[in-house]
C-alpha positions in Angstrom: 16.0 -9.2 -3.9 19.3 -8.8 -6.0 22.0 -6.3 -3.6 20.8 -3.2 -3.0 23.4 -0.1 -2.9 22.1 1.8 0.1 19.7 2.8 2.1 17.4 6.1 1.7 18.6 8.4 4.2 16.9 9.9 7.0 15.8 13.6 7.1 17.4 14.9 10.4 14.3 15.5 12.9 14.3 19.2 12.8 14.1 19.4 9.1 10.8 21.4 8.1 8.6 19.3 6.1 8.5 22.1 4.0 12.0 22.4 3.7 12.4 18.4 3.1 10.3 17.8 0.1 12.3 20.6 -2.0 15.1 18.0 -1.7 16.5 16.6 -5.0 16.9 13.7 -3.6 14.6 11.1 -1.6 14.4 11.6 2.0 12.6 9.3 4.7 11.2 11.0 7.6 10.8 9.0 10.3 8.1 9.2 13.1 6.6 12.5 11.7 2.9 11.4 11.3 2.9 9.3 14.6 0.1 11.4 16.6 -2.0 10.9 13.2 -5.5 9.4 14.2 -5.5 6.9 11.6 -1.9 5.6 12.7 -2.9 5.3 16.2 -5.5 3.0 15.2 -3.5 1.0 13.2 -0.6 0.6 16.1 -3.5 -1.0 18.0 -5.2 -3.2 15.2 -5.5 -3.4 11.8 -9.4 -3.8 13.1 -9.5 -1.0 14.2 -7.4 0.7 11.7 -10.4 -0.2 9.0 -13.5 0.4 11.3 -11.7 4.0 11.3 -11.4 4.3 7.6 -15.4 2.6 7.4 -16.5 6.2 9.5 -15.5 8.3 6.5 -16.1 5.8 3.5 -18.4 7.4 0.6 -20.3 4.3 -0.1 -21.6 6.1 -2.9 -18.8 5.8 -5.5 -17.3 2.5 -6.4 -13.6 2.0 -5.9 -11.4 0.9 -8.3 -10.3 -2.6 -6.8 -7.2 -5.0 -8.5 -7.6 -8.9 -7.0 -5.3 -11.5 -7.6 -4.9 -15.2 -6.4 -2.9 -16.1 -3.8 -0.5 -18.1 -6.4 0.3 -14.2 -7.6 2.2 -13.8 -4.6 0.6 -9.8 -4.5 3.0 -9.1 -7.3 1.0 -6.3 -10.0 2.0 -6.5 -13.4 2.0 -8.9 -16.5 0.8 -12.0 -17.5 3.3 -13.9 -19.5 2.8 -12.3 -23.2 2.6 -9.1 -22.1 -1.1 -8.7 -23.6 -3.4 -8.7 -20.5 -2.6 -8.2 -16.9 -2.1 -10.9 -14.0 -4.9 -9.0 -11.8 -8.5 -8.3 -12.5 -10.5 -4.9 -11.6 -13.7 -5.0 -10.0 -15.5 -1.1 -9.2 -16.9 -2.3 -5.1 -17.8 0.1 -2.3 -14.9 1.2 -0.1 -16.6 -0.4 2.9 -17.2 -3.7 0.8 -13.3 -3.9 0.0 -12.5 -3.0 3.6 -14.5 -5.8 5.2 -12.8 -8.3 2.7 -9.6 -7.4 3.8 -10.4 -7.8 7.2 -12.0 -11.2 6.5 -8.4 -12.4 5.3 -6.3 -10.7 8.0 -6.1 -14.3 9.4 -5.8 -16.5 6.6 -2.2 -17.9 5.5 -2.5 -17.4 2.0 -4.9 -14.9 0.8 -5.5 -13.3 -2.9 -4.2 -10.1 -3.4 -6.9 -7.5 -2.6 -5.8 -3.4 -3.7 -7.2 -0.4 -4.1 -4.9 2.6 -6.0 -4.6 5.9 -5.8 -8.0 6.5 -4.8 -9.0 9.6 -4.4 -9.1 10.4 -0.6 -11.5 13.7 -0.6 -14.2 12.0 -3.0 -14.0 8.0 -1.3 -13.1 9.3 2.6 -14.6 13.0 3.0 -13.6 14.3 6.0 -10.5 12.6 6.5 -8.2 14.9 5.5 -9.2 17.1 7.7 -8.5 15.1 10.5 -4.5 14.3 9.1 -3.3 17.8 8.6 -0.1 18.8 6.5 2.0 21.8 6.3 3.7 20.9 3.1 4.1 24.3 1.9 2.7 23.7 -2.1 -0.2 24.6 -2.9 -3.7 22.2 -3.1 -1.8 18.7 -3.9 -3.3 15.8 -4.6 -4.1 13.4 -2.0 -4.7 9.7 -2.6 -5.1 6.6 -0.3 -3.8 3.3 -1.1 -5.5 0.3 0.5 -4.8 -4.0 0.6 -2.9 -6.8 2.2 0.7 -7.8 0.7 0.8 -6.5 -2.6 3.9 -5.8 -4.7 4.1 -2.5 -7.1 5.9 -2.6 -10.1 8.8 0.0 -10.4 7.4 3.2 -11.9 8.4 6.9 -12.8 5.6 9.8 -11.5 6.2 13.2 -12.6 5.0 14.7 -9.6 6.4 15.0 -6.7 5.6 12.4 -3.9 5.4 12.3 -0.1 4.2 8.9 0.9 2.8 8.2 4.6 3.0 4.9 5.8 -1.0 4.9 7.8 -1.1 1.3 8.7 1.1 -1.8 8.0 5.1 -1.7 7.2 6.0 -1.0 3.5 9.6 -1.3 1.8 10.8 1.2 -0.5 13.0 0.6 -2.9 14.1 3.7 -5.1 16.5 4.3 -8.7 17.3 7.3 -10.2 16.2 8.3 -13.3 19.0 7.3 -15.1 18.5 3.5 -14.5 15.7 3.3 -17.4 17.8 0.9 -19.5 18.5 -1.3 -16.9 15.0 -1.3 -15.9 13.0 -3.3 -18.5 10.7 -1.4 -19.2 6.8 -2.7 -20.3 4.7 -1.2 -22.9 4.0 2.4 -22.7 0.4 2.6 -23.9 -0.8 -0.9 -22.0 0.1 -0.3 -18.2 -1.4 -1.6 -15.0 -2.4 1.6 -13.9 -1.4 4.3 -16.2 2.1 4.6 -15.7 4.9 2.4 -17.5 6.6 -0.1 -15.4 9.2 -2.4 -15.0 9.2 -6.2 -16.1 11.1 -7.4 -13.4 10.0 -8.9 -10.4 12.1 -7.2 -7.5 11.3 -10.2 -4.7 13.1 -12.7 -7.5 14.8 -10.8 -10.5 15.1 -13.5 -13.6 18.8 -12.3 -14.1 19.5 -14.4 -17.4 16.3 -12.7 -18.9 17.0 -9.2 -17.3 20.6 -8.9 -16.9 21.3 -5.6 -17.1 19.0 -5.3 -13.5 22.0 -6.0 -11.4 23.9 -3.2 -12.3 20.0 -0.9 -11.5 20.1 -2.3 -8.2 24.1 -1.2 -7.6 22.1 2.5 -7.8 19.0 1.0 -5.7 17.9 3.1 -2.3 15.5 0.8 0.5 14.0 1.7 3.3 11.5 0.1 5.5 8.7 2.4 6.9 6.8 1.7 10.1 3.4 3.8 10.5 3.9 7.3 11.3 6.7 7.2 8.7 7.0 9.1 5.2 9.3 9.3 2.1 9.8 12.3 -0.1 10.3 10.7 -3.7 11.4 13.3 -6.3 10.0 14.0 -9.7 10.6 10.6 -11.9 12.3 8.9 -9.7 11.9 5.0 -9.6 9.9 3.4 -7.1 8.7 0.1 -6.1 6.8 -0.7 -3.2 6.3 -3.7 -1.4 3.5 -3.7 1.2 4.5 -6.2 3.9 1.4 -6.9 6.0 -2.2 -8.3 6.1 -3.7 -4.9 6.3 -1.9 -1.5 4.6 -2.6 2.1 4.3 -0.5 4.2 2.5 -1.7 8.0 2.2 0.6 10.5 -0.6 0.3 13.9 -1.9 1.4 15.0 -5.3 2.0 18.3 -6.3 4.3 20.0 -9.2 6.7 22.6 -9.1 5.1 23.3 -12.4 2.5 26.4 -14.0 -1.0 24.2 -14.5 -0.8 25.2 -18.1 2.2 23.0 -18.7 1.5 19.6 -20.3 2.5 16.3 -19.1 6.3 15.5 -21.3 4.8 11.9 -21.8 2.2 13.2 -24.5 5.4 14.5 -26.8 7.2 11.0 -25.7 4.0 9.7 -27.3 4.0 12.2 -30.8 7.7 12.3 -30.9 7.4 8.0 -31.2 4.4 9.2 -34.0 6.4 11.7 -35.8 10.4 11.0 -35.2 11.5 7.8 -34.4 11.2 6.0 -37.9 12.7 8.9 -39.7 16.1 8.1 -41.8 18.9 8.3 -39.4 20.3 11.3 -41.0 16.5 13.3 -40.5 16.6 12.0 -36.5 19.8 13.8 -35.9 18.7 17.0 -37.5 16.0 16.8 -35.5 17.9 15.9 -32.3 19.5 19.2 -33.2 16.3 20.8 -33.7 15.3 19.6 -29.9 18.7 20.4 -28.3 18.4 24.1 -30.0 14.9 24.8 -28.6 13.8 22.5 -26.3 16.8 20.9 -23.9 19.7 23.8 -24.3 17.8 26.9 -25.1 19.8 30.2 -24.8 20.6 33.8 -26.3 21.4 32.4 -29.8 18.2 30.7 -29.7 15.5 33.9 -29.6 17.8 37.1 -29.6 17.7 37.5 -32.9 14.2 37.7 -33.3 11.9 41.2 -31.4 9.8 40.3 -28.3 6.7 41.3 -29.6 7.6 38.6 -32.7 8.9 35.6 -30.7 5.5 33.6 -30.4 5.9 30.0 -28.7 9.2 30.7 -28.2 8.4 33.7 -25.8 7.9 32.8 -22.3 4.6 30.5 -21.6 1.6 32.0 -19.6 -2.3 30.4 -19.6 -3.3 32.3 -22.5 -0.5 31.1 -25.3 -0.4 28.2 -23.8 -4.2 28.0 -25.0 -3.4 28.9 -28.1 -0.6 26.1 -28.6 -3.0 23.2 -27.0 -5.8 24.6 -30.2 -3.0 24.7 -32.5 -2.1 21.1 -31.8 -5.8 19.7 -31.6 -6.2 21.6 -35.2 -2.8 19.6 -36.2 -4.0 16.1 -35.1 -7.1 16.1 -35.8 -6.5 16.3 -39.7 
């Protein structure tokens, strides 16, 4: 891996969890989940750490699994034309998928066995219940995150993240938002799992192909997280994960500091592409204007002028207009 800037720094040990993950920045909080059940079986054995998992497993609903040969090195992405992936999906049983792995645990070159952001309360009921969390938002997501040594494409997530290390050692390697042009990013519409992702491979960056990487990884944040550990990655902030061992558990909670009306920003990305982009240069800077007025600088001289009761979308959002704007814009695309 190219040289990486720094190091993503600790949260001091008193630090509420609470108060951590309203950070702006990442955070790693070391040791904080230690005493969880599922870490203390996986500090004895990775054995053990999946016969725990295989009490809670909904056999009922198929995982969504990604396998790869061995040759793939557990790296996720591409294959070379950018038109199909270098992983297949199969839809197994969570215990299926867990006995697999533990068939390879001793084996020197194994394929690449993961499951994603799989649901924890529908595939593990009960589970939860036995990891609590005080993060102070309210009902976030959880998802587990299951396999051997597998290697995550840098990605953006617009919520925010706390990641718990269950079982095997992952490295973390964050970027700010602003590295997107030094990123190389893949197609937005054809991902490996939903959200756009980098081309480069972090464990051996083609820097005559991807130059502009070196200078992301002067603004790169690492860490290496033991079981028990956590990081708090912000709203879109890069991240690429590297699990390290034959057997890995990684458990994360999203949640936004959003209202549940709002929309996610990557469905204008997509009509803004539709709708601006191709426009004659002269029309895109009007409507760069246009966005800066209403939408990224909005002030006094952008609604004052207008009575309350008149202002429409550009009055404050609540469930009901928001309604109305989602109709609106079905009615629009639709014709």
């Amino acid at each position: 891996m190219s040289a990486i800037a720094g190091r993503i720094p600790d949260a001091a040990p008193d630090l509420p969890l609470a108060q951590a993950v309203r950070e702006d920045a990442p955070l790693v909080l070391r040791g904080r989940f230690a005493d969880w059940p599922l870490v203390r079986a996986s500090r004895h054995s990775s054995r053990e750490a999946a016969a725990y998992l295989r009490r809670f497993a909904n056999d009922a609903m198929l995982a969504n699994a990604m396998t790869a040969p061995a040759s793939e090195r557990g790296r996720i992405g591409y294959g070379p034309d950018l038109q199909e992936f270098n992983f297949r999906r199969e839809q197994v049983p969570l215990t299926v998928a867990l006995n697999t792995l533990v068939k390879y645990l001793d084996a020197p070159d194994p394929p690449m066995i993961y499951l994603g952001a799989t649901t924890l309360d529908t595939f593990l009921p009960g589970l939860r219940a036995e990891h609590p969390l005080a993060l102070g938002v309210d009902d976030p997501l959880a998802s587990i995150w299951i396999g051997n040594r597998t290697r995550v494409p840098a990605h953006q997530d617009l919520p925010e993240n706390l990641a718990c290390v269950c079982a095997g050692r992952r490295r973390v390697t964050l970027l700010p938002p602003d590295q997107l042009a030094n990123l190389y990013v893949g197609p937005l519409d054809v991902t490996p799992a939903g959200q756009p992702v980098s081309l480069v491979d972090f464990a051996a960056p083609d820097l005559a192909r991807f130059p502009r990487f070196a200078e992301a990884m002067r603004h790169a944040r690492t860490a290496v997280l033991e079981p028990g550990d956590a990081v708090f990655i912000p709203s879109m902030w890069w991240h690429h994960m590297e699990a390290l061992d034959g057997f890995n558990v990684l458990i994360n909670y999203w949640w936004r500091r959003t209202p549940d009306w709002m929309e996610t920003p990557m469905n204008a990305l997509m009509h803004a592409l539709l709708s601006i982009r191709d426009l004659p240069a002269d029309q895109r800077a009007t409507w760069r204007e246009i966005f800066r007025h209403y939408v990224f600088e909005p002030g006094p001289a952008t609604v004052d002028h207008i009575p309350e009761a008149a202002r429409g979308v550009l009055a404050p959002f609540d469930d009901a207009r928001a309604a109305t704007i989602r109709a609106r814009l079905r009615e629009r695309l639709s014709r």
